[in-house]
C-alpha angles and dihedrals in degrees: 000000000000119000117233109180099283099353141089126212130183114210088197107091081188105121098015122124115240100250082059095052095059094049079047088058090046099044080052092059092056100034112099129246084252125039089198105047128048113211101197087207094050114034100034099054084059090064103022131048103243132167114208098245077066109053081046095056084052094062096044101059149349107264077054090057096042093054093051087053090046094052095050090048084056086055087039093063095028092070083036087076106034081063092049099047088046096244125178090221083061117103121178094205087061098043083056097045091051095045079058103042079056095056099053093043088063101041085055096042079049094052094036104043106020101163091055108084120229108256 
């Protein structure tokens, strides 16, 4: 088992139904190299479309920041509706992957600007 924040995921696809195998995989395609580091570069563009001027302005100041977070939330409840609706675009590994992305997004943007206030 290796352990992912909250969730547990086997890397053994042995005693899995087959309906299960093919979310693993999926869940394989969004989860990051490392499960204990987030490498905004690496791991967002995955989920996101970013272009690298972006994730730059990011880095260099808060409304940078804020518009990054915004732009994942969008994501966020983009793939929010397509699950509710009962979509086939929808896919539950990347809805996860993006809530956490989130997560982590905010928790940087607290520690790093902590007089601007989250929108």
């Amino acid at each position: 088992m290796v352990k992912t924040g909250h969730l547990q995921a086997s890397l053994s696809e042995a005693g899995l139904p087959r309906s299960d195998r093919g979310a693993l995989r999926a869940w394989r395609a969004f989860e990051p190299t490392s499960v204990l580091v987030y490498e905004r570069t690496r791991d967002l563009p995955r989920l996101v479309p970013f272009w690298p001027a972006e994730l730059a302005a990011a880095e260099a100041s808060a409304e940078g920041h804020l518009n990054l977070i915004g732009r994942i939330r969008r994501a966020v409840r983009r793939e929010r509706r397509n699950g509710v609706a009962g979509s086939w675009l929808y896919d539950a590994a990347r809805h996860r992957a993006l809530v956490e992305v989130l997560r982590r997004e905010e928790r940087l943007f607290r520690g790093r600007w902590r007089r601007q206030p989250l929108r």
